[in-house]
C-alpha positions in Angstrom: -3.7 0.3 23.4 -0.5 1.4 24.7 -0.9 4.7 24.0 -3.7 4.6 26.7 -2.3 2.5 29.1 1.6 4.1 29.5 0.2 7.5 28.6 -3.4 8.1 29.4 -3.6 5.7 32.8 -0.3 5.7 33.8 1.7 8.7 33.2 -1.2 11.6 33.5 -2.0 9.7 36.0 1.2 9.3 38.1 2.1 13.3 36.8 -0.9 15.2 36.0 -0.1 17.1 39.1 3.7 16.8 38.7 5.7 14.0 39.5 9.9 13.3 39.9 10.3 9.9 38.9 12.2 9.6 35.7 10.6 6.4 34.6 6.8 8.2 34.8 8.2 11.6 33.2 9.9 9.4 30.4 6.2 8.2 29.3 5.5 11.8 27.9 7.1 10.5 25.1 3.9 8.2 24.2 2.0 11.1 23.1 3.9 12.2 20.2 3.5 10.7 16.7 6.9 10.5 15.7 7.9 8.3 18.9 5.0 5.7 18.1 5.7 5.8 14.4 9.2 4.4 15.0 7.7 2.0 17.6 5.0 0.7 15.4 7.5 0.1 12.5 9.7 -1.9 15.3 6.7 -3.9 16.5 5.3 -5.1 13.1 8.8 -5.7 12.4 9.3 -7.7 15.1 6.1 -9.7 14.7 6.2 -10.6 11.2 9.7 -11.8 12.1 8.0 -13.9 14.8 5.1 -15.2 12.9 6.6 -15.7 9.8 7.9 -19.2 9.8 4.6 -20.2 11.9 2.5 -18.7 8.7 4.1 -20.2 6.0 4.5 -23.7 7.5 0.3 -23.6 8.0 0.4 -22.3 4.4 2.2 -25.3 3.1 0.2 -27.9 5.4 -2.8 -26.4 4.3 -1.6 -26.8 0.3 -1.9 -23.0 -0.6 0.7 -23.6 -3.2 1.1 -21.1 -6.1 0.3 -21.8 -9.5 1.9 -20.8 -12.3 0.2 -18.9 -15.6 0.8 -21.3 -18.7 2.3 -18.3 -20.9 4.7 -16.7 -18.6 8.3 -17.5 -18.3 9.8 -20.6 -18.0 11.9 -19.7 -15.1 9.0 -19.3 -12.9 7.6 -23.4 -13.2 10.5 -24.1 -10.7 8.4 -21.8 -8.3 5.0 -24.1 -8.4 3.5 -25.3 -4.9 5.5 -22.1 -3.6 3.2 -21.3 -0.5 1.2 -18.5 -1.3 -1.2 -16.0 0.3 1.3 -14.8 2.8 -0.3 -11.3 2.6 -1.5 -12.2 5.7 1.3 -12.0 7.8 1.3 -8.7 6.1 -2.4 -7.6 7.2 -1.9 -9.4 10.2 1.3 -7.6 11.1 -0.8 -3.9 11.0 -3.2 -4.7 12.5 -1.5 -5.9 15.5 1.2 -3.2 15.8 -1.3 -0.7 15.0 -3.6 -1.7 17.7 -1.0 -1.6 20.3 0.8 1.8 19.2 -2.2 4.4 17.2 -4.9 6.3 19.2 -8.2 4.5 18.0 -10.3 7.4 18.6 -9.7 8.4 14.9 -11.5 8.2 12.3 -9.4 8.2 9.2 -7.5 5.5 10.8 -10.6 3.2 10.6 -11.0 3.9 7.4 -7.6 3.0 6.6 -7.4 -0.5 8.4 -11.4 -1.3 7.3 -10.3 -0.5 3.8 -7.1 -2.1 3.6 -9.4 -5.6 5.2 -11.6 -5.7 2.3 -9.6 -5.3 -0.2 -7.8 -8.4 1.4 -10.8 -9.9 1.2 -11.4 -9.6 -2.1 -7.8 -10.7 -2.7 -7.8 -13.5 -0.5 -11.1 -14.7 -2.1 -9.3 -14.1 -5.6 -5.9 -16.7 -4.6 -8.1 -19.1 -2.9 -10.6 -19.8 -5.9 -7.0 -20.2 -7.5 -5.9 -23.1 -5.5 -8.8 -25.0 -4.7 -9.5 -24.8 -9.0 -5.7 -25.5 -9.7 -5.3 -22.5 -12.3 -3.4 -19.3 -12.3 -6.9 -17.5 -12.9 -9.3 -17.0 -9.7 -12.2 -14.3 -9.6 -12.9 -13.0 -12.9 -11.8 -9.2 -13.6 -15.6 -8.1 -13.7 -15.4 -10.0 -10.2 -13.0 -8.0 -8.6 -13.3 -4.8 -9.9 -17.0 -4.8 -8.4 -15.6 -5.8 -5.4 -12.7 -3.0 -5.5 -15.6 -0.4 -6.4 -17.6 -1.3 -3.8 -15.0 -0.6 -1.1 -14.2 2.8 -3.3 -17.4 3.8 -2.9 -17.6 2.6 1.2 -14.7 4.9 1.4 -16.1 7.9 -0.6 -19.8 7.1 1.5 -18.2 7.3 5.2 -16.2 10.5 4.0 -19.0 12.3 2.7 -21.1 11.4 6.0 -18.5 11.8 8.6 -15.1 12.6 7.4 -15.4 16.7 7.2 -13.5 15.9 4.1 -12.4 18.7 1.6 -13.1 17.8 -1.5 -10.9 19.9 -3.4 -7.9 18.1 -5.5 -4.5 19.0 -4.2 -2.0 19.5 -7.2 1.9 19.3 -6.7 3.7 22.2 -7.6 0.3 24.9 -7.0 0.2 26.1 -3.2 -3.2 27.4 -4.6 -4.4 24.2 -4.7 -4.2 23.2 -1.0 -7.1 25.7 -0.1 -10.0 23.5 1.2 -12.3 25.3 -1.4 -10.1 26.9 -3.6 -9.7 26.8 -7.2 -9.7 23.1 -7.7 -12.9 22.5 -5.3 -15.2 20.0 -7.4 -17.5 18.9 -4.8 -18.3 15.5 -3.7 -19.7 14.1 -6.0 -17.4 14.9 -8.6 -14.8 13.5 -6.4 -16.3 10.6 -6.0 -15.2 9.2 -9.5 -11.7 10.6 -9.0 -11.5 8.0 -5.2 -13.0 5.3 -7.6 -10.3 5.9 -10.0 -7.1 6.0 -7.4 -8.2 3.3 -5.6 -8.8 1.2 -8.5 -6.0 2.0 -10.1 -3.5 1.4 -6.8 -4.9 -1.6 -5.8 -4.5 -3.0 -9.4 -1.0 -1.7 -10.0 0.8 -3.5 -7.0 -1.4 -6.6 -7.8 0.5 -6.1 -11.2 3.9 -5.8 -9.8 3.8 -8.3 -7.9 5.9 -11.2 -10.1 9.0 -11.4 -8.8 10.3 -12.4 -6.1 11.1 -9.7 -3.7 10.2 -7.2 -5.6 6.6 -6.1 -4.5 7.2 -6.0 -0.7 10.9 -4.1 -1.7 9.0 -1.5 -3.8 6.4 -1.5 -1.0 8.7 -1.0 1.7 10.1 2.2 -0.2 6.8 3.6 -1.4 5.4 3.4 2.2 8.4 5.1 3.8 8.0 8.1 1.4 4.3 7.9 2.6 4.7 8.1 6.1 6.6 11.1 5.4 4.4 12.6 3.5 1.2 11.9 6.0 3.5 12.9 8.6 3.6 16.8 7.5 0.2 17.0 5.7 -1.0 16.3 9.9 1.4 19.0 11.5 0.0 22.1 10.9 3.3 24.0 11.0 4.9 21.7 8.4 1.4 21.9 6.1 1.6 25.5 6.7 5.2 26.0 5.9 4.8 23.8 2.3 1.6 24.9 2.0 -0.3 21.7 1.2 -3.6 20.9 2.4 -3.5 20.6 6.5 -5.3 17.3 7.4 -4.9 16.8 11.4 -7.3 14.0 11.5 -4.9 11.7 9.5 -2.3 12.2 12.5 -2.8 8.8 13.5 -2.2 7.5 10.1 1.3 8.0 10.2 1.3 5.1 13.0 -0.8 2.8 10.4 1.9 3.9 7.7 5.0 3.3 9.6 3.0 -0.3 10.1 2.9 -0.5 6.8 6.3 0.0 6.5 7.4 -2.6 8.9 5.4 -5.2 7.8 6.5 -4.6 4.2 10.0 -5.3 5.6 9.6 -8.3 7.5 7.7 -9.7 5.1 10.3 -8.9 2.7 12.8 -11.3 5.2 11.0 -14.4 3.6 10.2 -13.2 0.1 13.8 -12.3 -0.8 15.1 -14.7 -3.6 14.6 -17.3 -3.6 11.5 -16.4 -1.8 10.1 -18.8 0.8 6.4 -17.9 0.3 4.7 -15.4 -1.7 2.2 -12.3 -0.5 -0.9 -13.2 -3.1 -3.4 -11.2 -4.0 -4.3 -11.0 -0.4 -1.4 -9.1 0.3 -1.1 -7.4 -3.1 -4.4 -5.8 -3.4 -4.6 -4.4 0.3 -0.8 -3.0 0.0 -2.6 -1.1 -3.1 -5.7 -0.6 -1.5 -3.8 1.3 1.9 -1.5 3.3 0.0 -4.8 4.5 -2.0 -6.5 5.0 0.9 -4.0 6.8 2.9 -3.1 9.3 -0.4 -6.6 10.3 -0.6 -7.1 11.1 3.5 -4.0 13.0 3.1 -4.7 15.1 0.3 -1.5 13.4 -1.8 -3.8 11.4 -4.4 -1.7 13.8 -7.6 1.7 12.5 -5.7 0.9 8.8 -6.1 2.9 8.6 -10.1 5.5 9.8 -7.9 5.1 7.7 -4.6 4.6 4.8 -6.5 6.4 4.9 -9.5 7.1 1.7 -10.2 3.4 0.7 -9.8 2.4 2.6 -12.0 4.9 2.1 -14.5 4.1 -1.9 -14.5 0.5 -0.7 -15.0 1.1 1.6 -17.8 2.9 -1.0 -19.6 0.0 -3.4 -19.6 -2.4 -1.2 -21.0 -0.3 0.4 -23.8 0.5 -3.3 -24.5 -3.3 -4.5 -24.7 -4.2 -0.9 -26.6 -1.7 -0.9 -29.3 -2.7 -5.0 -29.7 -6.1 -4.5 -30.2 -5.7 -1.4 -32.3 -3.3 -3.5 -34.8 -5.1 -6.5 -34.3 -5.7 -8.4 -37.2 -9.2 -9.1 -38.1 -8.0 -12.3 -40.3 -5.1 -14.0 -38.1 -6.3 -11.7 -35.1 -2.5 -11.2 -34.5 -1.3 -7.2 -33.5 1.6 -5.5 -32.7 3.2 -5.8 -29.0 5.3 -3.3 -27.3 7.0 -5.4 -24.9 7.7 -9.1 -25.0 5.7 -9.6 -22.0 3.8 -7.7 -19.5 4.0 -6.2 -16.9 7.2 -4.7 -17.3 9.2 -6.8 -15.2 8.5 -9.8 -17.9 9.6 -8.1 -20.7 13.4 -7.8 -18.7 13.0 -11.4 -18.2 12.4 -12.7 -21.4 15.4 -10.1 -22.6 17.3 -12.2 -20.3 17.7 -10.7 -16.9 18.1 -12.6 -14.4 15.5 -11.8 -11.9 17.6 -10.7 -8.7 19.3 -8.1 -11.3 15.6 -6.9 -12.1 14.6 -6.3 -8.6 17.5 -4.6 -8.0 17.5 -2.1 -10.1 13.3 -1.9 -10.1 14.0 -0.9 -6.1 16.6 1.9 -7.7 14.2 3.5 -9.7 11.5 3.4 -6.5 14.6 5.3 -4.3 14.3 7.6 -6.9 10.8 7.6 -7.4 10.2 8.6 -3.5 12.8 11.2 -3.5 11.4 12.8 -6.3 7.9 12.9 -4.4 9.6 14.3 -1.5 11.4 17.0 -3.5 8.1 18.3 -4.5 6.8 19.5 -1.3 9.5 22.6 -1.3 8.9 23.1 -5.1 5.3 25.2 -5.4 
């Protein structure tokens, strides 16, 4: 919106012909990516800072309190009736700073923000079956991973119809790869199962990580600031060019709806820090993994995502070697197996070692700095 109204209306306007006011030659400015990225990230900054007292007071009158699973660490029953489903200041924080700051004429930014709303949806649908049945379980996992494949498949559906999308998969480390239909071109279809499985897979592994407090939005925050980057150049044709990854100007915009993102994560982290005043709930959860799924596929950087988001996936990995290696030394008799960890994800297994949870985030938010730089590293390594 602002991008049309201090750029389109008033400075072309006031200096299509030429102008010499200072204040109308300073709008040029609007136009450029980088300039609104940094704005965005201010404004959904700024309004989550605003709003978020006002959201978590209406949270608590309304009783959205969390509940606690019965089997998880005692430390975490002092944290019952916490408000949850706070994602939405989160959602509610993009979308407004996006609005004001990102060209809406694009396409792939639609698809970002519709995609990132369902899988609120289904998140939001997921914590409030939660409260209003009292239980740590809300929609079943057959529930919401039909939901999560639906909006896989909406994504995969509008790219296939109207995205010009190249359906080739971009590999770090192989500049051969990044040819449109190259080598690793598989066709639609094909690539169809590979949006189902990133998606899935993202969406599920912040949804995973998100047990502490803090440490979702911190890892978030980091994640999405290695993303922006990474959108950033894969939309500039001389930076695609000179790394030689897959050029995809129509995900210019999405660099604004990342550096939301990024913003959002932030301020929402301002309330969530221990001890954390409200928590993000699946609502916020599932559509932080749904948007960074969503924005790695439009940018060709689905192969950088272990790296991205690291820490997701390492919670993730750790419950499903844990389940694997329980039901594959399961006893048929006492149906007692073998576990890996004391407790997944990963995070519980620190705190039933005895960490104390601030020193867990801490050093869970080291390994995502490390995490991002390494994705970064790998644009100049091919």
């Amino acid at each position: 919106m602002l991008y049309y109204i201090l750029y389109k209306l008033i400075y072309q306007a006031q200096c299509g012909l030429g102008c010499e006011s200072y204040f109308f030659k300073a709008l040029n400015v609007v136009q450029y990516v980088t300039f609104r990225t940094a704005m965005v990230t201010a404004t959904s900054l700024l309004v989550s800072l605003l709003f978020g007292n006002f959201v978590i007071r209406k949270l608590a009158e309304l009783k959205f309190g969390q509940e606690i699973r019965e089997e998880g660490p005692q430390s975490h029953y002092r944290k019952k009736g916490t408000p949850t489903m706070g994602g939405v200041l989160i959602i509610g924080s993009v979308f407004i700073s996006t609005l004001l700051w990102a060209r809406l004429d694009s396409l792939y930014l639609w698809i970002a923000l519709i995609a990132t709303t369902l899988f609120a949806l289904i998140g939001f649908a997921d914590d409030y079956i939660k409260i209003v049945k009292r239980r740590s379980l809300g929609l079943t996992g057959k529930q919401k991973l039909l939901g999560q494949l639906i909006v896989a498949i909406g994504v995969w559906f509008v790219l296939w119809m109207w995205g010009n999308y190249p359906w080739n998969l971009s590999i770090p480390f192989f500049k051969a790869t990044a040819e449109p239909y190259g080598i690793t071109y598989v066709g639609p279809y094909i690539y169809l199962f590979f949006i189902i499985f990133v998606l899935l897979g993202s969406s599920n592994a912040v949804n995973l990580t998100d047990g502490l407090d803090g440490l979702a939005a911190s890892v978030t925050f980091i994640a999405m600031t290695a993303l922006t980057a990474l959108t950033y150049v894969a939309s500039d044709r001389r930076w695609a060019e000179y790394l030689d990854i897959t050029h995809r100007p129509e995900a210019a915009e999405l660099t604004i709806f990342c550096g939301a993102m990024v913003g959002a994560s932030l301020g929402f982290l301002w309330f969530n820090a221990p001890k954390a005043e409200v928590f993000m709930g699946d609502v916020g959860s599932l559509s932080i993994g749904g948007a960074v799924g969503t924005v790695a596929i439009l940018t060709k950087q689905e192969f950088l995502l272990p790296f991205i988001g690291g820490v997701f996936i390492l919670e993730a990995l750790s419950v499903m070697i844990q389940v694997s290696v329980f039901k594959l030394t399961k006893d048929p008799k006492t149906g007692v197996g073998k576990r890996v960890f004391r407790m997944t994800p990963l995070h519980h297994h620190f705190e039933m070692k005895g960490w104390e949870e601030p020193k867990i985030v801490f050093r869970f938010v080291i390994i995502a700095i490390l995490f991002a730089l390494l994705s970064l590293s790998t644009l100049k390594l091919r």
